[in-house]
C-alpha positions in Angstrom: 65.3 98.1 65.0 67.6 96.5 62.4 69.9 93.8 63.7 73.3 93.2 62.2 73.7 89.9 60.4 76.9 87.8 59.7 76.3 85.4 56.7 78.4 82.3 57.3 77.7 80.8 54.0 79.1 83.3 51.7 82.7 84.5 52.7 83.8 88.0 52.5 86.5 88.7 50.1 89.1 90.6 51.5 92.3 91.4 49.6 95.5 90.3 51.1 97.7 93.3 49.7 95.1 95.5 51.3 95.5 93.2 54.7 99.0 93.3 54.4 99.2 97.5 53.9 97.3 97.9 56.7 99.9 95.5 59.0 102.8 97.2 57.5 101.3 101.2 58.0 100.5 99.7 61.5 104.0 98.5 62.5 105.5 101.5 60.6 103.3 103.6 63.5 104.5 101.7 66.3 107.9 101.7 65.6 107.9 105.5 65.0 106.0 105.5 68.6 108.7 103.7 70.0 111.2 105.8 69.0 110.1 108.7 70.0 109.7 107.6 73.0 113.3 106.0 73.2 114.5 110.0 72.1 112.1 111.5 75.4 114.0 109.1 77.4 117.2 109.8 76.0 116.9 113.7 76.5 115.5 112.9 80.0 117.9 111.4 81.2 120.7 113.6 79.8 118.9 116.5 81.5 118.5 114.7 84.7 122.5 114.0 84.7 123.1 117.8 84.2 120.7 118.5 86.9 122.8 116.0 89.4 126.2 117.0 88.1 125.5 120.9 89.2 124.0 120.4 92.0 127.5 118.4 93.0 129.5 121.6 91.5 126.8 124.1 93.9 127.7 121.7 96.7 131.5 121.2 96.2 131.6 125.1 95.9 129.6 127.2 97.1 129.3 130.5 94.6 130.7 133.8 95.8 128.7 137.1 94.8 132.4 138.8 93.7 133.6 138.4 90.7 130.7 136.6 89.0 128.4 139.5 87.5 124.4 138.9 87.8 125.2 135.0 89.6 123.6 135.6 93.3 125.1 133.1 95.4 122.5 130.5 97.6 121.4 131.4 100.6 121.1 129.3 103.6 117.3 129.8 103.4 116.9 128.6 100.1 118.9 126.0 100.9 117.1 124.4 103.6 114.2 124.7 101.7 115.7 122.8 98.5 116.6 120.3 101.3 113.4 120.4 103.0 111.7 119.6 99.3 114.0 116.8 98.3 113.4 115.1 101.6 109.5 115.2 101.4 110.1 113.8 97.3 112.0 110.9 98.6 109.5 110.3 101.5 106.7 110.0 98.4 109.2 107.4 96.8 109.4 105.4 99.6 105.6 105.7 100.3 105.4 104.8 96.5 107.4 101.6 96.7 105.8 100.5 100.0 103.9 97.3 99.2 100.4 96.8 100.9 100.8 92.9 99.8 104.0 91.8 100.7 103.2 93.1 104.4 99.9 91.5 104.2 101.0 87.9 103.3 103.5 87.9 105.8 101.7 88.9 108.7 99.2 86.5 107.0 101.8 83.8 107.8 102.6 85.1 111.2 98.6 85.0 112.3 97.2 81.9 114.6 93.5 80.6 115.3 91.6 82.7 117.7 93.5 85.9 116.8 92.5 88.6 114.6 94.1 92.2 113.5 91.4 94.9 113.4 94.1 97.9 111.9 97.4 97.8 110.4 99.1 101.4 110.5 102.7 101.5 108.5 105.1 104.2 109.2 107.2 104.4 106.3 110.1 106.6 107.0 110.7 104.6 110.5 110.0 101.2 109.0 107.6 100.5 111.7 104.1 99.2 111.9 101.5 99.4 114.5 98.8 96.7 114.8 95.6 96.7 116.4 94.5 93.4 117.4 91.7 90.6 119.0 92.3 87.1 120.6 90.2 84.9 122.2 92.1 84.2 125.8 95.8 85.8 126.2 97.4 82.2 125.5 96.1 82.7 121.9 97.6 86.0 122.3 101.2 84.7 123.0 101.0 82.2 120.5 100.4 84.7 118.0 103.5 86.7 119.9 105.7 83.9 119.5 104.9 83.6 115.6 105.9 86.8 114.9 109.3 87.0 116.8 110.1 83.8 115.0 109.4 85.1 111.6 112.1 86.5 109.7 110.7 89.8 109.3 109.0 90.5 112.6 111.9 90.1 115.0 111.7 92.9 116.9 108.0 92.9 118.1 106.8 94.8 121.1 103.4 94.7 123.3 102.6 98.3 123.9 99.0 97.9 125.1 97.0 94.8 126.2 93.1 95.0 127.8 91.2 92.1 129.0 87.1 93.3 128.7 83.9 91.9 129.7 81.9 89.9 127.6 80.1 91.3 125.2 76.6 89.9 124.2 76.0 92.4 121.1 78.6 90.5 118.9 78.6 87.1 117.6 81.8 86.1 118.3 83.4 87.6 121.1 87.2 88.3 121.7 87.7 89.0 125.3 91.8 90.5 124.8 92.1 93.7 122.9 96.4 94.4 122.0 98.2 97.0 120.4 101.6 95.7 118.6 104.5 98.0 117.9 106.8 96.4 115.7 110.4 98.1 114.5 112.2 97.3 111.0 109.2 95.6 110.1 110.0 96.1 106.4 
């Protein structure tokens, strides 16, 4: 198998002009990138302000079938089911924007010694988190209680389920207090 080899001792001789066509056919590429791009956008947007704009008119005014040959007007149904779509679009938006790390670090700043969270389960349209958790004795369990109600984003947290279970000689280190946290307008 032949191995490449890069002489160090003899210099390649590579023309400048050559060097600098190749920067300028480069930059000449990128800039007619950009600016087809910049036209997408442009169009994009312009059709997205027509779309908004007549679907204020179709709202302000409903159409009428008389008088306006081969316009059927919008029916209730199709209506609702415009609705229905828009709705479940912003719901993905919302899901979209949700972010996994903000929640994390500051329920990573809310958490005490001798406490830890086995599930986290958001619910994004009613801002509210459900958290599935493990302390060592229930005083551990308060104090982690206390942390979050003091927190500026946890204020309304509620205790919806707590369990006090036998020890367990299977695990290594064993959490006696199981809890399930319900907290509202948690982001």
């Amino acid at each position: 198998m032949i191995c490449p080899e890069i002489n160090l001792r003899v210099g390649t001789v590579v023309s400048r002009n050559r060097v600098r066509q190749w920067a300028i056919l480069g930059l000449a590429v990128l800039i007619g990138i950009n600016l087809l791009l910049v036209g997408w956008l442009i169009r994009l947007h312009m059709h997205n302000s027509n779309l908004e704009s007549s679907w204020q008119t179709q709202q302000a005014q409903p159409l009428k079938s008389k008088g306006f040959k081969g316009v059927k007007p919008v029916r209730k149904k199709q209506q609702a089911v415009q609705k229905d779509q828009v709705t479940l679009v912003n719901h993905l938006i919302q899901e979209d924007a949700f972010s996994w790390t903000r929640l994390l670090g500051r329920l990573e700043k809310t958490l005490v010694p001798g406490v830890r969270l086995v599930s986290i389960r958001p619910d994004v349209r009613k801002k509210h988190l459900m958290i599935v958790g493990q302390a060592k004795d229930p005083a551990r369990l308060r104090q982690y209680l206390t942390s979050l109600l003091q927190s500026p984003w946890f204020k309304e947290t509620y205790l919806s389920r707590q369990v006090k279970k036998d020890r367990d000689t299977t695990e290594g280190h064993f959490f006696p207090v199981d809890f399930q946290l319900e907290i509202r307008r948690a982001f």
